[in-house]
N, C-alpha and C positions, 0 to 999 in steps of 0.2 A: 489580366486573365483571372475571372472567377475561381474563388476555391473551392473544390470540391467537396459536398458534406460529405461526409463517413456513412451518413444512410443512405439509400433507395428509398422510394416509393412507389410501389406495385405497378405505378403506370409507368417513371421512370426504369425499372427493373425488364418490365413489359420492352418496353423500347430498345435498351440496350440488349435484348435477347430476341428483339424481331419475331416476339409469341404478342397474341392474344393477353392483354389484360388476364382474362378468364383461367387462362392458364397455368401463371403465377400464383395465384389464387389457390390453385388445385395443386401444384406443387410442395405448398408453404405446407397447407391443411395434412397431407401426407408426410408432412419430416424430410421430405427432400430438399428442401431450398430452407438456409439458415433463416431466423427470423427471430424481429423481437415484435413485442406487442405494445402503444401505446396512445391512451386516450382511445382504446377501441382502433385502432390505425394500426397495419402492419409496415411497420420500417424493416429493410436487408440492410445488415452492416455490410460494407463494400468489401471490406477486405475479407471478410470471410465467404461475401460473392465471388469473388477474384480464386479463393481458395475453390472453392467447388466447382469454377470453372475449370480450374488447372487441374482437376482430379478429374473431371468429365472428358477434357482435351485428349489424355496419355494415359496411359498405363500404371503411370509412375508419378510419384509427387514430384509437382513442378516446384520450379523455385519461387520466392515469394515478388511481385510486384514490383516493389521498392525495398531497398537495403535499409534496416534503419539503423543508426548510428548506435554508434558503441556506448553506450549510458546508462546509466541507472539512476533513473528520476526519482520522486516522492517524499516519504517522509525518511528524516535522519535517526540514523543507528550508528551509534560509533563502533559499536563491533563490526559494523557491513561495513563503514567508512575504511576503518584499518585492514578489513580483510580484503576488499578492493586493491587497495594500495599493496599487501604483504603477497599479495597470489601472485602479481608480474600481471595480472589477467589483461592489461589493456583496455580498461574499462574506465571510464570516468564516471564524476556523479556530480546530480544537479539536484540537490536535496530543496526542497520550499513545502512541506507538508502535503499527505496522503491525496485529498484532493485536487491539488495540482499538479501530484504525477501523475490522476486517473486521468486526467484530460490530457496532457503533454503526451502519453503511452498513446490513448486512443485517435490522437495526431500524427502519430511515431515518428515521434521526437526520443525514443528512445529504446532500449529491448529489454529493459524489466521496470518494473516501480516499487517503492518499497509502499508498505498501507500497514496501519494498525487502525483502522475504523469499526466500533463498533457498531453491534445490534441495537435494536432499539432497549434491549435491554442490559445496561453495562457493565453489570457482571458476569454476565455470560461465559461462557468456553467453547470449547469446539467449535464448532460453526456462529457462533457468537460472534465471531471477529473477523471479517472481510468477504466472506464467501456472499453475502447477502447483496453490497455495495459490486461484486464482482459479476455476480449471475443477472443483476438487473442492468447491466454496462455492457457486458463483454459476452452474452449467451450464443452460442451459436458460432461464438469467434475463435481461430488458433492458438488459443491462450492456458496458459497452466499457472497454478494460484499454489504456490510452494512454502512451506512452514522452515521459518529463515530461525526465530528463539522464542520460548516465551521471556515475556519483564516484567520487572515488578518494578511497578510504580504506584508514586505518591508522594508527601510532600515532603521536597529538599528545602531543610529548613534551617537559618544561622544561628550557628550554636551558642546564642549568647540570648535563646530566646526557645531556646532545643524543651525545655520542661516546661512550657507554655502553650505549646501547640502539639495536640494527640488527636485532632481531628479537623475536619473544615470547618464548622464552624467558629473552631478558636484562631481564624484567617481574620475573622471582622475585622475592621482599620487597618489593618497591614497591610506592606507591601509587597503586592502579588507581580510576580513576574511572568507575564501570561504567552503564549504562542500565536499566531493569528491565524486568521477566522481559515478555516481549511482544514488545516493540522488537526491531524488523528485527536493528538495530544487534548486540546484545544476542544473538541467536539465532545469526547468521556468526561472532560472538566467541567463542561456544561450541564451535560447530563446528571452528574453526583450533586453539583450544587442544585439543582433542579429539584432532585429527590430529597436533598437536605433544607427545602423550602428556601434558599439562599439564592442572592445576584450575583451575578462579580461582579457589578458597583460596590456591593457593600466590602469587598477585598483591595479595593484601593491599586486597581489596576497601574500598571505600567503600560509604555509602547510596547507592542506585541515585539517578542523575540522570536526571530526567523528557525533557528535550529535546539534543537534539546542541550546542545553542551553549552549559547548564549544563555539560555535561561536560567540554567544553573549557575554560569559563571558570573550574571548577574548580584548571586545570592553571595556567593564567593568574594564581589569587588563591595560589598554594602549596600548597593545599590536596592536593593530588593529585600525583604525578609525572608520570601519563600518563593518554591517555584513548584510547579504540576511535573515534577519528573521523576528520570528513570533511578535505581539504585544504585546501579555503573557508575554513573556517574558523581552521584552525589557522595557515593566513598571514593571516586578519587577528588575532589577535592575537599573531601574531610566535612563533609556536613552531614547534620544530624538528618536522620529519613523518619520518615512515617509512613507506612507501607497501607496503601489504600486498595489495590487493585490488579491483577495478575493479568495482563494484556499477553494476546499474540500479533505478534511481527512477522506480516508474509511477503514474499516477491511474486509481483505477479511478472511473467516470465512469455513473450513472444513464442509462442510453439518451434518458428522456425530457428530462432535465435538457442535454443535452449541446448540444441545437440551440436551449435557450433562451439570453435577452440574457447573463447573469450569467458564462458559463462560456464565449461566444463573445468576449464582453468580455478574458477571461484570454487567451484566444488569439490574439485579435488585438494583445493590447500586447504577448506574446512575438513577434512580426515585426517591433518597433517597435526601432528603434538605439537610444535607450536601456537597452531588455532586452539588448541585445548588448553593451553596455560595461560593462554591469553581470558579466555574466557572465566577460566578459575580466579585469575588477578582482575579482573575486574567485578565479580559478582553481580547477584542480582540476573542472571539469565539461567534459562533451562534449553540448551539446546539438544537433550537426546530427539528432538524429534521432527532436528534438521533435517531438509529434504523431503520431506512428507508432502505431497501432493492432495490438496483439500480441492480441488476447484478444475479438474479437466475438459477444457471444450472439446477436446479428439473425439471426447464418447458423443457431442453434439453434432460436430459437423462431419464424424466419418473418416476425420486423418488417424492415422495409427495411432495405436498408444503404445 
């Protein structure tokens, strides 16, 4: 059985609505029928077709299509990891780096994804960090882009080499403990070496480390002299930081999934003093501005907000 893309095309869209090509067309041009734009080509993401049928059908918002499983994809945060776990929320996670959850979610393989990707420009803030990767993916779709902490990151470095490195360029010949090609992480590190005229040949890479706490614990077992990470971490296992860059860490969050128990469950245990001392004992995050909603598709496709 063929799988089905996640986009339409105008003549497919045509078809399954038993309209005139021309129609669709007229539709799109007007802001009624969700759309993105590409290579000059208008693609319908399906599911947000599906939504606006089930809004045209009833009175009332329909239920969604298909269920997607309980998950949280993307990239890893050990404060989300433990908070997952500490809420009861019923949630699992499938962490492999931002880009992988953006495909895995837009599969729904999942009902949030974690992303720290930035702008083209990487020191950015505000909208610097995900909304750009989200609005070119996901326009028009059920989707809510929610500010989960800011981090500071940059390089965990072993302290027997702590007064030697105060920047990327003092990485040359060392051993970098890098993250693979995908990862948020991984994508800003390219960038900064980029701006610092630098390879990560000249860093003396290592095999890419799948999650933020392998890279660091790399540095940790000797293995590595340094790693591209967060500050959480690198105070708890006692290595020297060097603080390069203030990233924001979002979830992007299923519209339908967001007002059910499992994911109100997460948000209600981050209000919980627990989550707050947890957060204190790990350092290195600013979450006053958890929960903050950067990226609404509602106001796109017409579902409530």
């Amino acid at each position: 059985m063929p799988v089905e893309s996640e986009y339409l095309t105008a003549k497919e869209l045509a078809t399954l609505l038993r309209i005139r090509e021309r129609k669709v067309y007229e539709l799109a041009s007007s802001g009624e029928l969700p759309c993105s734009r590409a290579m000059g080509k208008l693609l319908f993401p399906r599911r947000a077709v599906d939504a606006w049928l089930a809004r045209k059908s009833s009175g009332q918002v329909a239920e969604p299509a298909s269920v997607r499983p309980k998950v949280v994809l993307g990239s890893h945060d050990p404060l989300l990891e433990w908070a997952l776990r500490e809420s009861r929320s019923g949630l699992a996670a499938w962490f492999d780096g931002s880009q992988d959850g953006l495909e895995r979610f837009a599969r729904g393989e999942g009902l949030a994804t974690g992303l720290h990707l930035p702008s083209a420009d990487a020191a950015a803030e505000g909208d610097g960090w995900n909304v750009e990767a989200v609005r070119r993916r996901f326009a028009g779709e059920p989707v809510i882009l929610m500010e989960w902490a800011w981090r500071e990151r940059g390089l965990a470095v072993s302290p027997e080499i702590a007064e030697r490195v105060h920047a990327l360029s003092d990485l040359k010949g060392l051993r970098l403990a890098p993250r693979q090609t995908g990862a948020g992480s991984q994508t800003l590190l390219l960038q900064l070496l980029a701006r610092e005229g630098l390879s990560l040949e000249a860093l003396s890479p290592l095999p890419p480390m799948r999650t933020e706490t392998e890279a660091v614990l790399a540095v940790y077992d000797g293995k590595a002299d340094a790693a591209f990470g967060i500050a959480a971490l690198a105070r708890q296992f006692r290595l020297a930081f060097v603080p390069l860059v203030r990233e924001r860490f979002d979830l992007l969050v299923d519209r339908w999934a967001w007002f059910e128990p499992p994911m109100q469950a997460l948000l209600a245990f981050c209000r919980t003093e627990p989550f707050k001392a947890r957060v204190a004992e790990y350092g290195g995050y600013d979450v006053s501005g958890l929960g903050t909603v950067h990226f609404n598709g509602a106001k796109a496709t017409g579902f409530p907000a």
